[in-house]
Backbone as JSON, one array per atom type, in Angstrom:
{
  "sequence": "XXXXXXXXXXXXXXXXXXXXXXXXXXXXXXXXXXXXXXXXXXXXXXXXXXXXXXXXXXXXXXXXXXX",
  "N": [[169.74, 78.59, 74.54], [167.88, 77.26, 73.18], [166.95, 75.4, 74.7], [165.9, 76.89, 77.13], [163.31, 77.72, 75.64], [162.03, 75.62, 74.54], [162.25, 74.41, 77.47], [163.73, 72.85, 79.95], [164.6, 69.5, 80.4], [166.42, 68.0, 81.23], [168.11, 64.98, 81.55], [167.4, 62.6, 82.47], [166.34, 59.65, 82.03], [163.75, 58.35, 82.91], [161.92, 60.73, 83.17], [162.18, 61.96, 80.14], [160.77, 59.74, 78.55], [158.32, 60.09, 79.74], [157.6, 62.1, 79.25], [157.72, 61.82, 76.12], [155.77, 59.95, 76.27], [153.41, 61.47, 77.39], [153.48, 64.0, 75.19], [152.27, 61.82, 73.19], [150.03, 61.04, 73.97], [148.96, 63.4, 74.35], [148.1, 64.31, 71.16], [147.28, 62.01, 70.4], [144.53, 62.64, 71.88], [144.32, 65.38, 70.76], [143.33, 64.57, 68.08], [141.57, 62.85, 68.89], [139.55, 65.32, 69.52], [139.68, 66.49, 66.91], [138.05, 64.34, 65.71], [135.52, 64.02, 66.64], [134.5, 66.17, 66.49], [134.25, 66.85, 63.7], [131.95, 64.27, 63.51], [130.44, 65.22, 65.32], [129.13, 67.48, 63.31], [128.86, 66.09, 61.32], [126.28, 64.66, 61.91], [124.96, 66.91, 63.33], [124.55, 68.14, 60.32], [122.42, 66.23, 59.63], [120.1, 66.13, 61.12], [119.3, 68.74, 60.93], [118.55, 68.31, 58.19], [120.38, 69.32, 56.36], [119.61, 71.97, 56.32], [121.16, 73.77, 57.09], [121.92, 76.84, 57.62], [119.8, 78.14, 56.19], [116.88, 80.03, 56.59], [114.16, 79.98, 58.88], [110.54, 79.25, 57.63], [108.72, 80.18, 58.88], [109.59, 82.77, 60.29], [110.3, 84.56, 58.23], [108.07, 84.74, 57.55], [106.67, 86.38, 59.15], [108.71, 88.45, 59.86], [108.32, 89.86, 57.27], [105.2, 90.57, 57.67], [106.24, 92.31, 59.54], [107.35, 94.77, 58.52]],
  "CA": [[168.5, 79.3, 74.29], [166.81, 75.92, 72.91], [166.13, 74.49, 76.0], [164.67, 78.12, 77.46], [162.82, 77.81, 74.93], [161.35, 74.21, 74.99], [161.52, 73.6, 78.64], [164.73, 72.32, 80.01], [164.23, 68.23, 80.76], [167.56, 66.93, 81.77], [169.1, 63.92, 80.81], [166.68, 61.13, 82.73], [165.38, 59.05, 80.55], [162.83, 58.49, 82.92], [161.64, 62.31, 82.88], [162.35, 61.37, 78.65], [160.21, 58.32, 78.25], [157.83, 60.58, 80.18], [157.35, 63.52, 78.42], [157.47, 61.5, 75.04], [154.49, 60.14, 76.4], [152.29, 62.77, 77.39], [153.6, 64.08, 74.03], [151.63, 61.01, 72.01], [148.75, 61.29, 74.71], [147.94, 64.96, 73.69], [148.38, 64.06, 69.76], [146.02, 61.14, 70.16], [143.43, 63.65, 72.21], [143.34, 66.07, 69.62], [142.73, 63.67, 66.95], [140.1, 62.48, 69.07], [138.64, 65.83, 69.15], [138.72, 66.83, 65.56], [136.91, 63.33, 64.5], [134.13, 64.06, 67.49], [134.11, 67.84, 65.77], [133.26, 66.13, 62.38], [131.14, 63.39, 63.5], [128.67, 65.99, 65.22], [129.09, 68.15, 62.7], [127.66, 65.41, 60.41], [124.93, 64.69, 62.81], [124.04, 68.45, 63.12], [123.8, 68.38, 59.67], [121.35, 65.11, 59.26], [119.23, 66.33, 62.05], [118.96, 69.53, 60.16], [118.67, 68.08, 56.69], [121.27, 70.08, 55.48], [119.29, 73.53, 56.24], [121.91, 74.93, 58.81], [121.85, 78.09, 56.66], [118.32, 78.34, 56.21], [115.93, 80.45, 57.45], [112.78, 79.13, 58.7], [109.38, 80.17, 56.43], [107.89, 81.21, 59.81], [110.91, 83.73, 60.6], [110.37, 85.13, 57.1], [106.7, 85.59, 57.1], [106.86, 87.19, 60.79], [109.36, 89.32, 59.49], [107.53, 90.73, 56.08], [104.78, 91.32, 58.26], [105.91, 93.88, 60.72], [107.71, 95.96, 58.05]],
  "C": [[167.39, 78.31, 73.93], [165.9, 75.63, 74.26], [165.55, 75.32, 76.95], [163.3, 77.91, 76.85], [161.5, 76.58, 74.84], [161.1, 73.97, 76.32], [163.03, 72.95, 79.06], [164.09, 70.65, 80.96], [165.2, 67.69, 81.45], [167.96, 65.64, 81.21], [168.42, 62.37, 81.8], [166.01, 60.7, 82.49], [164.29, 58.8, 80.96], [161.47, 59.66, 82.66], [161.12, 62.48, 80.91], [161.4, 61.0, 78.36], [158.92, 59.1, 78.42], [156.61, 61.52, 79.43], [156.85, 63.14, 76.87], [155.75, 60.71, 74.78], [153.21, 60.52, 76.2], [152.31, 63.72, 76.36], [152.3, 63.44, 72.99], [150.3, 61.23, 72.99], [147.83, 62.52, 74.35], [147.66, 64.78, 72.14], [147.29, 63.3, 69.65], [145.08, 62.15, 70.68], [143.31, 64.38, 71.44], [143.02, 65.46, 68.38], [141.3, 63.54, 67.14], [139.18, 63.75, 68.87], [138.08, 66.2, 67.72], [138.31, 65.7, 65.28], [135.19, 63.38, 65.49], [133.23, 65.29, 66.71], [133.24, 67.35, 64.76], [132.2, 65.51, 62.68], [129.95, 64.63, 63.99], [128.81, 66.95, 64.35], [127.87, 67.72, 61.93], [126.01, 64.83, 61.05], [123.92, 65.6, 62.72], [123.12, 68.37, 61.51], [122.3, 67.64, 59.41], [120.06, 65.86, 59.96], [118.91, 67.71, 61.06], [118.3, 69.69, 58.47], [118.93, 69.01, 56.03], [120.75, 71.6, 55.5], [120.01, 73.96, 57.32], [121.97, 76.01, 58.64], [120.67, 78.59, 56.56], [117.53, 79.44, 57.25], [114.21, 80.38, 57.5], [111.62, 80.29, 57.95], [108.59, 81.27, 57.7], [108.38, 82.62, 60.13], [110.44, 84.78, 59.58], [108.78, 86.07, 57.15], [106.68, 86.72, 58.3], [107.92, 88.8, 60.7], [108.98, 90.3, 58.57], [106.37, 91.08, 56.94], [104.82, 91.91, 59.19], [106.7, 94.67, 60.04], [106.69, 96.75, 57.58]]
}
């Protein structure tokens, strides 16, 4: 049921060697993405100076006057 389960590989080590691979290949890629995630994250924020939350004064006034 394991090897249903996983994927049945067989017993050649090239197939092995292979797989262990493209294993560390995907592991490193998502690393890479979550530190790209962060880095523009921290970008976003700079560029924003920290108002990502914010809502602009114009938004506000534009808003109080058409109630």
């Amino acid at each position: 049921m394991a090897k249903a389960l996983l994927g049945y590989i067989g017993s050649d080590p090239r197939i092995l060697d292979e797989n262990q691979r493209l294993r560390r290949r995907v592991a490193d890629l998502e690393a890479m993405v979550l530190r790209l995630q962060a880095e523009n994250d921290a970008l976003a924020a700079q560029v924003h100076d920290g108002e990502l939350l914010v809502v602009p004064d114009s938004i506000k006034d534009h808003a109080a006057a058409s109630a």
